[in-house]
N, C-alpha and C positions, 0 to 999 in steps of 0.2 A: 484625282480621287484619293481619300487617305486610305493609307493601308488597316487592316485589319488583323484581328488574331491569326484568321487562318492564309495570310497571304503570303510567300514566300520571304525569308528572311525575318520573321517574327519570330520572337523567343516564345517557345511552352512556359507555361508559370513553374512546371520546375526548372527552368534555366535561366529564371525570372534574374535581372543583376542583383535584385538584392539577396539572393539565395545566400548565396554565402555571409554576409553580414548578418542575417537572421540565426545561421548555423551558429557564429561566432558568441549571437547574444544568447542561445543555447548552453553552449560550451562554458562559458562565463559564467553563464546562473548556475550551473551545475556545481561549478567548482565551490563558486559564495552557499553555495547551500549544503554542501559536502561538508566546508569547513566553519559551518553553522553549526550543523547537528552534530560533532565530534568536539564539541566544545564540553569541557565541566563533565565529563561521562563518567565520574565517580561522584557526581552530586546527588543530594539529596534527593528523594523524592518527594518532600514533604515541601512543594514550591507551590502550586495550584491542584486543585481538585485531588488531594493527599488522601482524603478519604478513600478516595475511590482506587485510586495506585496502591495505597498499603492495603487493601479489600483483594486486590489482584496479585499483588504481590506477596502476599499470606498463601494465598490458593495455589501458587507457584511453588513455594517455600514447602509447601505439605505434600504436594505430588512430588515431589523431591525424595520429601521422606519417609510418604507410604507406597510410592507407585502411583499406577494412574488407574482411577475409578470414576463412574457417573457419579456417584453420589462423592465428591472431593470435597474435603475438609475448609472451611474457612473460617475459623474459630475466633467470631468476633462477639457473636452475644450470647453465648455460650452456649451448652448441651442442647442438640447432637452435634454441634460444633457444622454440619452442613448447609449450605445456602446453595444448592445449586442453580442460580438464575439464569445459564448459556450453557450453551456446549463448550466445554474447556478446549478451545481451537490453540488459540494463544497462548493460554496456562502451559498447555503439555509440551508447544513447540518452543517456551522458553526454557520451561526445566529440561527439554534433553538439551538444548544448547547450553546451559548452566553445567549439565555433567557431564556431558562431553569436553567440554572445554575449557570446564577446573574454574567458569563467571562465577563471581556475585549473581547473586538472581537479578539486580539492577540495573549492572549493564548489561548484561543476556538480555533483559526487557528491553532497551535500546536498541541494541541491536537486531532484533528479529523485528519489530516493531518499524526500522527503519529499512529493513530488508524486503515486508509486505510494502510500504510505500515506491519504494526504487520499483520492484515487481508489478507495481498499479502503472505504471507510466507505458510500457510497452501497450498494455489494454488502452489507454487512453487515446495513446498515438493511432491505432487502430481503428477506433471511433471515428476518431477526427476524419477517415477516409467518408465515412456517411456525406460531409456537408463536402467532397469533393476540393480539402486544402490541398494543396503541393506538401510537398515533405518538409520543404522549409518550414513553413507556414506551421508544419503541425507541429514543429519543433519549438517555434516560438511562442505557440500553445502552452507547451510542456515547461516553455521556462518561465511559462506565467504562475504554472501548478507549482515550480519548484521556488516560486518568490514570495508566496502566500504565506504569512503570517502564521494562518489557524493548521495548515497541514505542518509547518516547520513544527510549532509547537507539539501538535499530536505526534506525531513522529517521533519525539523523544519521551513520552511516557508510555510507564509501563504499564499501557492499556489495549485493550483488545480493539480500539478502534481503524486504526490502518488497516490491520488482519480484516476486520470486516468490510472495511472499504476496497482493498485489495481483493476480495473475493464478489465483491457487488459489482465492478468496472468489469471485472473480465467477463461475469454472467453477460453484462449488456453486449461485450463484444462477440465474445463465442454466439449470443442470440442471435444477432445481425449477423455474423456468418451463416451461421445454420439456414437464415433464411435466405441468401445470397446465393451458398455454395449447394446445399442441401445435403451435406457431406455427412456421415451417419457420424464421426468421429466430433466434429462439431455440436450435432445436439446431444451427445454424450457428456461434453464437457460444460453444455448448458447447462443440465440438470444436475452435476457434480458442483456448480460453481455456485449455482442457486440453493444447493441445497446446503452448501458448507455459509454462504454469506448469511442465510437463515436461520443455521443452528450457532453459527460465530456472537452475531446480536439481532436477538428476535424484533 
C-alpha cells in the first residue's frame, strides 16, 4: 500500500526537500531587487508619470517649508496655491525624513516609499497563511512580489502609492486576524490601517 502524507516517515510541507531551495530563490530575489531599487537614487524624477512626482514632490517641498497643515500648499495653477486631493500620509513622512536627515526631498521620496513596500511584505507573508502555504512556499510568493516589474518601478517614485498599498495589505491581514483570533488589539489595527489606506488614496 503506498504511503501517504500522514504515515510515519512522511515529510510535513514545511520540511518539504525543496524548502530550502525556495528559501534560497527568496534570498536571491531579494538581493536582485535590493540592488534594483538603489540604482540611479539621485536621478531625475522627471522619467514617467513626472507630472504626478513633481505634483507630490512640490507638496513635500512646501511642508518642508511651512510646517504641516490640511490644507498643504501645492502651487501648480496658481492662487490659493492648494489642491488638497489625500491625506498628506506620504508628503509629511518624506519631509520629516528629508529634515531629519539633511535628503533631497527625492531620495527621502525613495526611500520611505521603498520602506512602505519592504513593510507590505510581512502583511502579505501573513495572508498567504489563509490558502494554508508552508513558509517556504509563502517565501517564494514574496519573491514573486519582489520580481514584479510594476512594484520595482512604483517603489522608486516619489509617490504615495506603496504608502497606500502598504496600508491596504495589512488592513486585509490584521481583518483576517481579527476574525481568526478575535483579539481586541487586532481589530484596532483593522480600523487604524483601513482608515490611513483610505485617507492615504481615496
Amino acid at each position: 500500500m503506498p504511503e501517504t502524507d500522514q504515515t510515519p516517515g512522511s515529510r510535513s510541507p514545511e520540511h518539504h526537500p525543496d524548502a530550502g531551495k525556495l528559501i534560497w530563490v527568496f534570498l536571491i530575489m531579494t538581493g536582485i531587487a535590493g540592488w534594483m531599487l538603489s540604482r540611479s537614487w539621485h536621478a531625475s524624477i522627471l522619467d514617467r508619470y513626472e507630472f504626478r512626482q513633481l505634483q507630490t514632490a512640490l507638496s513635500i517641498f512646501w511642508a518642508k517649508q511651512d510646517g504641516f497643515h490640511l490644507d498643504y500648499l501645492t502651487p501648480l495653477f496658481g492662487p490659493p496655491w492648494s489642491i488638497p486631493m489625500e491625506f498628506p500620509t506620504y508628503q509629511w513622512c518624506v519631509a520629516m525624513t528629508s529634515s531629519l536627515c539633511g535628503m533631497a526631498v527625492e531620495p527621502a521620496g525613495r526611500l520611505v516609499s521603498i520602506l512602505f513596500f519592504v513593510a507590505t511584505l510581512p502583511a502579505v507573508y501573513g495572508l498567504l497563511g489563509l490558502a494554508e502555504l508552508s513558509p517556504s512556499r509563502r517565501l517564494l510568493v514574496l519573491a514573486v512580489v519582489l520580481s514584479t516589474p510594476v512594484y520595482l518601478f512604483y517603489t522608486r517614485t516619489v509617490m504615495i502609492e506603496t504608502t497606500a498599498l502598504c496600508f491596504s495589505v495589512w488592513y486585509l491581514h490584521a481583518f483576517s486576524r481579527t476574525l481568526t483570533t478575535g483579539k481586541t488589539g487586532w481589530f484596532i489595527g483593522t480600523c487604524l490601517f483601513a482608515l490611513f489606506a483610505a485617507l492615504t488614496k481615496i
